[in-house]
N, C-alpha and C positions, 0 to 999 in steps of 0.2 A: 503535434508534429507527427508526420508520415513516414515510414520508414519500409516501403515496401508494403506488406502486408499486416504491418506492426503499426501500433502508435503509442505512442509515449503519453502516459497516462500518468497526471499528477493529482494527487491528493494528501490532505495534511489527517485523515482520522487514522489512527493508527490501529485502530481496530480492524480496519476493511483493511486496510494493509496489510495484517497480519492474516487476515480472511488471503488476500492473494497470494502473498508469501506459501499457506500452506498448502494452498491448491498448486504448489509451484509455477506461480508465475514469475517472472525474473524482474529483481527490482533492478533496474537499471543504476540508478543514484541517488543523494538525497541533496536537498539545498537547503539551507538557512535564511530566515527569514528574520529579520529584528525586529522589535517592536518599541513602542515609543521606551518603554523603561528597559534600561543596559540589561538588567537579569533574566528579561524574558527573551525566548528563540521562537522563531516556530519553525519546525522543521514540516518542507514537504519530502515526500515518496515518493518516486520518478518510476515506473514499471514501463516494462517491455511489449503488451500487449498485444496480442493475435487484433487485429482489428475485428474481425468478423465474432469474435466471443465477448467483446468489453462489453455490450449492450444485455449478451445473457449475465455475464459476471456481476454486473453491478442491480441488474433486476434478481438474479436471486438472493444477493447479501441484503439489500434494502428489504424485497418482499418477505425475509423470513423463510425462503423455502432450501436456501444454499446450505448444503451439510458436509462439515471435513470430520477429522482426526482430529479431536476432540485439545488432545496431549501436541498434538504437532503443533495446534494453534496454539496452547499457551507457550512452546516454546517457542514459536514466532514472535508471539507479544513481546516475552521477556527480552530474544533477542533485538529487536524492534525499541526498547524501551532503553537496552544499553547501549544503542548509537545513540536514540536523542541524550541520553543524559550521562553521558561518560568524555 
């Protein structure tokens, strides 16, 4: 989805997530997802994305070259980790 110059960009790893999060990109929302067994969820991540940066954002997290705040990402993780599981 298009939003101007933005797209709404969805992914379930919560890793890259927490990669966007600390780069401050704006999550937009999450969704729930079921799975055939009642206990399992999977949650997606809905971000806000510059259209024109998702193509570098997601090529330096996969290639290994993207570098944040080491402290800021794990406190995205954890924050990140008490929506799915709270």
């Amino acid at each position: 989805m298009i939003d101007n110059d933005y797209i709404f960009y969805k992914t379930s790893d919560i890793y890259f997530s927490a990669y966007l999060c600390a780069l401050d990109v704006q999550l937009h929302t999450t969704e729930s997802e079921k799975s055939n067994n009642a206990m399992n969820k999977k949650i997606i991540f809905i971000f806000k994305v510059p259209a024109k940066d998702l193509s570098r954002l997601k090529a330096s997290y996969f290639g290994g070259s993207g570098t944040v705040h080491a402290l800021k990402m794990v406190q995205q993780l954890r924050s990140l980790k008490s929506m799915c599981f709270t």
